[in-house]
C-alpha positions as CSV (number, residue, x, y, z in Angstrom):
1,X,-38.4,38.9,8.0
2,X,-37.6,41.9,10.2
3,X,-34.1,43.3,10.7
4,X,-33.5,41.1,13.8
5,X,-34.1,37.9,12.4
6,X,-31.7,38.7,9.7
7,X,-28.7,39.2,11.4
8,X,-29.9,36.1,13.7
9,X,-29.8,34.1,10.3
10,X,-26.3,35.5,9.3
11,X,-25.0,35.2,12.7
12,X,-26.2,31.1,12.6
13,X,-25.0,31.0,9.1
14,X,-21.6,31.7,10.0
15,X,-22.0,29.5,13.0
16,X,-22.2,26.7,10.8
17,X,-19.6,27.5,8.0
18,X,-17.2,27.8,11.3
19,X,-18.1,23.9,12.3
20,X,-17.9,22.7,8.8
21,X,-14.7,24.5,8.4
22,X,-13.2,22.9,11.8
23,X,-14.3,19.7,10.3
24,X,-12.8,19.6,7.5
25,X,-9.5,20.6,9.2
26,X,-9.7,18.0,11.3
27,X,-10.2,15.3,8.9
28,X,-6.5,17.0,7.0
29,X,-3.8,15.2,8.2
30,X,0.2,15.0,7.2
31,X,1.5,11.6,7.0
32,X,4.9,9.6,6.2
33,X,5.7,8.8,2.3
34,X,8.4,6.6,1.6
35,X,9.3,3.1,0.1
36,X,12.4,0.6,0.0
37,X,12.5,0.4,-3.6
38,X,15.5,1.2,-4.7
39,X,16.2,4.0,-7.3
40,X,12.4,5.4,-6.5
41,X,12.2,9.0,-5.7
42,X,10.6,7.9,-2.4
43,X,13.6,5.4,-1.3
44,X,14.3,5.5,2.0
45,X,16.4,2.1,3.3
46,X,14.7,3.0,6.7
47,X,11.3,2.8,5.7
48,X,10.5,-0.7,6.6
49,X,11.9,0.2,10.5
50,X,8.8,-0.4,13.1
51,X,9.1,3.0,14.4
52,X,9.9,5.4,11.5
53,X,9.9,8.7,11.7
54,X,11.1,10.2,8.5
55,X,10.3,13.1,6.4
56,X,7.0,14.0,6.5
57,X,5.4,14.8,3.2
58,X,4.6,17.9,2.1
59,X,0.6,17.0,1.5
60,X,-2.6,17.0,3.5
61,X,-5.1,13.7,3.3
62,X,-7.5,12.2,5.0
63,X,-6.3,9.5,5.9
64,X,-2.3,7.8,6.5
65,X,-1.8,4.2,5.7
66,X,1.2,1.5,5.6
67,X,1.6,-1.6,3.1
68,X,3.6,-4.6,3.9
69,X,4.4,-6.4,0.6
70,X,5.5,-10.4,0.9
71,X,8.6,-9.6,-0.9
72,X,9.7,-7.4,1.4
73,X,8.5,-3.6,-0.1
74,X,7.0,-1.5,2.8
75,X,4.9,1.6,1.3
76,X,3.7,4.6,3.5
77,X,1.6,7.0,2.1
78,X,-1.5,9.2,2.5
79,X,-4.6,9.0,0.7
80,X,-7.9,11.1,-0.3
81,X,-10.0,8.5,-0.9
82,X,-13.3,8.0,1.3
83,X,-14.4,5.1,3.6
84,X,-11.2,4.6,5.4
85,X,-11.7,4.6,9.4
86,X,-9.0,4.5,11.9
87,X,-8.0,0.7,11.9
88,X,-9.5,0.0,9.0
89,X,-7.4,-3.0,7.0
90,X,-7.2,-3.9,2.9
91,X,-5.5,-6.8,2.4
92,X,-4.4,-7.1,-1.6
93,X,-2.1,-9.6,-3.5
94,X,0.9,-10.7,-2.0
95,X,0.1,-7.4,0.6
96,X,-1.6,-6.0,4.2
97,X,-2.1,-2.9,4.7
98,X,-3.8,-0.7,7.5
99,X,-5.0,3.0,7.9
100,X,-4.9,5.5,10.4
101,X,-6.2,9.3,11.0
102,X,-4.3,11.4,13.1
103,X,-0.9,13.3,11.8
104,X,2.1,10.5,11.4
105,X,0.3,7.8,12.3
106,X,1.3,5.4,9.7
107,X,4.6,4.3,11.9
108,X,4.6,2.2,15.2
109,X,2.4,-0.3,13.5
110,X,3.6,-3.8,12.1
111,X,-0.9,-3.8,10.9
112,X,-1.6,-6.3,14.1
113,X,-5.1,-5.8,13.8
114,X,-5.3,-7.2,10.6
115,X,-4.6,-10.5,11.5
116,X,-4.3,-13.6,11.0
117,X,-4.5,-12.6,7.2
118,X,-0.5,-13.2,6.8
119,X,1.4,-9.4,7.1
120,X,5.6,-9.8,6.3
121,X,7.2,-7.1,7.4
122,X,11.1,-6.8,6.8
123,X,13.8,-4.8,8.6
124,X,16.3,-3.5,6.1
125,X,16.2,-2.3,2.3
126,X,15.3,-5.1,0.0
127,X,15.1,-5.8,-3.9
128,X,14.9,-9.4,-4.4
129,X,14.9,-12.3,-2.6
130,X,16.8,-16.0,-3.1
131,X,15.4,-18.5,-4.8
132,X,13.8,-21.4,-3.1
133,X,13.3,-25.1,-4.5
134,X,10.0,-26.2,-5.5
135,X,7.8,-29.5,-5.0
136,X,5.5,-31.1,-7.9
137,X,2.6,-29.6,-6.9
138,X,3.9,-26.1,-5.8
139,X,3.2,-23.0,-8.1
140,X,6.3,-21.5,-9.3
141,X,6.6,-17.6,-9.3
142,X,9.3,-14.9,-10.3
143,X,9.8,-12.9,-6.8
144,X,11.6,-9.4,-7.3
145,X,11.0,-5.4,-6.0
146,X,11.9,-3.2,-8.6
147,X,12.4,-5.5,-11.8
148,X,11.1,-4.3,-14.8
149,X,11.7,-7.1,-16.3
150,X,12.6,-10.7,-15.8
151,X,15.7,-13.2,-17.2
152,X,17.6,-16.2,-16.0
153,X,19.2,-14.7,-12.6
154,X,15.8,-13.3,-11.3
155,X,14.5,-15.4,-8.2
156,X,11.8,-18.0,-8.5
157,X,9.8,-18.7,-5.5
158,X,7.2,-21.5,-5.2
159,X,4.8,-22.5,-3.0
160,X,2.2,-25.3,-2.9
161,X,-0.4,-22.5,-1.2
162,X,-0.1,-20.5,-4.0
163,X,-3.1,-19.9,-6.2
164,X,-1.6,-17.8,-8.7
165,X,1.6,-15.6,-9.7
166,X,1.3,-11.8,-9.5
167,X,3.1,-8.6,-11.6
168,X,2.5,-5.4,-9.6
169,X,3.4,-1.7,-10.6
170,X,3.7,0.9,-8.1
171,X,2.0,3.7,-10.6
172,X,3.7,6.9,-9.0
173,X,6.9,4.9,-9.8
174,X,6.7,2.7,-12.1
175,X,8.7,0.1,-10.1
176,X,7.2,-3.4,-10.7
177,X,7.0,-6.1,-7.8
178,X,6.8,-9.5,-9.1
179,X,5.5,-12.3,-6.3
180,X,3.0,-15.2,-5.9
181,X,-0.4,-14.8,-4.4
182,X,-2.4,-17.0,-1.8
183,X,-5.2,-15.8,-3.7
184,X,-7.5,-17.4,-6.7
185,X,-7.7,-15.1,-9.8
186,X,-8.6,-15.5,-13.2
187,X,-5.9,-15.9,-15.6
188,X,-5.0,-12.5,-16.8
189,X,-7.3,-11.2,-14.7
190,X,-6.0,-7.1,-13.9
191,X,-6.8,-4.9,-11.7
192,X,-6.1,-1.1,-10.4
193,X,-6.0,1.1,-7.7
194,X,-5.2,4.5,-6.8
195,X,-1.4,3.7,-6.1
196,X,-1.3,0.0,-7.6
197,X,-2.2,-1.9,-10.7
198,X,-1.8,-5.5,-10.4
199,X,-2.2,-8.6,-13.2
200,X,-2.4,-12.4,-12.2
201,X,-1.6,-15.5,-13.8
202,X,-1.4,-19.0,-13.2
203,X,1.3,-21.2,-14.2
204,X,4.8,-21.3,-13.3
205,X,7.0,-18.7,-14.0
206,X,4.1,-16.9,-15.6
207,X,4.4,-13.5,-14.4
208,X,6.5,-11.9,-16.8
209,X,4.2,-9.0,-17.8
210,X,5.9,-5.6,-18.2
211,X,3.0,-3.3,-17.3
C-alpha cells in the first residue's frame, strides 16, 4: 500500500467515525422525569397534566416514555434500554405506557395509540383512591400510591374483571402502588423491570406484600 492509499484509508476512516459519531448523538435525547407520588424526590403535582412541560432532567437516553397507572400515578422518564421505537407501547399491570424519540417528547400524549388496552390518566396529584363496594363474585384489592404498607383505613377496590391483586414498587423510590390487575398471574408470581418490580396474588385483599 503506497503513500496515497493510506491517507485515502485514513481519510475514509475518519469519514466513518464522523457518521457513527452523528448517530449516536442523534439517538441521545433529554426527556421529562417526574411522578405524583407524594414525598418522592421526583414529585411534581403537575405531572399527570396532558401537556407538561416541567424540568427537564439532567440525563441523556435513547429513548423518553410516559406511564399511566390505574390508580392514578403518571411516571415520565427516560430509558437506555434497546428495542423501543417511536410509538412503541408496553402495557404492564394495572399500567400503559408509550415511548417516544425526539427531546421532550414524553408530554402531549394521553398513549392513544395504545388503545383499546384500557390507559387512566388523571388530572391532579393523587395518593389513594375511595373505596368502592364489591359483588360476590368480584375480586377484592387494596388500591393506594405511595403505601408502604396497608391497615384498616386503606382503600379496597373490587372488581368482577379482575384476575388478580397487584403490589408494585417504584425501585428508584421505593414508593409502593397497591391495585388490581385485569391480568391472570400465578399466585405469587413476581416480576422486575428496570424502574418496577411487581408481585401478584389472587384473593381478596391479598396484596399486602411490603417489597
Amino acid at each position: 500500500m503506497d503513500k496515497h492509499e493510506v491517507e485515502v484509508l485514513v481519510r475514509l476512516i475518519g469519514v466513518v467515525a464522523l457518521v457513527v459519531g452523528a448517530a449516536r448523538v442523534t439517538s441521545a435525547f433529554t426527556c421529562y422525569k417526574c411522578n405524583n407520588i407524594l414525598g418522592d424526590p421526583d414529585f411534581d403535582r403537575n405531572c399527570p397534566v396532558y401537556s407538561y412541560n416541567g424540568k427537564p432532567d439532567i440525563h441523556i437516553w435513547e429513548a423518553c416514555y410516559i406511564e399511566f397507572y390505574v390508580g392514578g400515578l403518571t411516571l415520565r422518564r427516560g430509558t437506555n434500554g434497546s428495542g423501543y421505537y417511536d410509538g412503541y407501547c408496553t402495557h404492564g399491570s394495572g399500567y400503559t405506557g408509550c415511548y417516544c424519540k425526539a427531546d421532550l417528547c414524553n408530554t402531549n400524549s394521553n398513549c392513544s395509540q395504545c388503545y383499546p388496552t384500557q390507559t387512566p390518566t388523571t388530572d391532579a396529584a393523587s395518593t389513594t383512591l375511595p373505596s368502592t363496594t364489591s359483588s360476590p363474585d368480584s375480586l377484592a384489592c387494596y388500591q393506594c400510591v405511595g403505601c408502604s404498607s396497608v391497615d384498616s383505613s386503606t382503600p379496597v377496590i373490587s372488581d368482577a374483571s379482575y384476575q388478580s391483586c397487584v403490589t408494585t414498587v417504584v425501585l428508584n423510590s421505593g414508593n409502593v402502588i397497591r391495585d388490581g390487575s385485569y391480568d391472570q398471574h400465578p399466585d405469587g408470581e413476581c416480576a422486575q423491570d428496570e424502574e418496577t418490580k411487581s408481585c401478584w396474588c389472587s384473593s381478596n385483599r391479598c396484596n399486602t406484600i411490603e417489597l
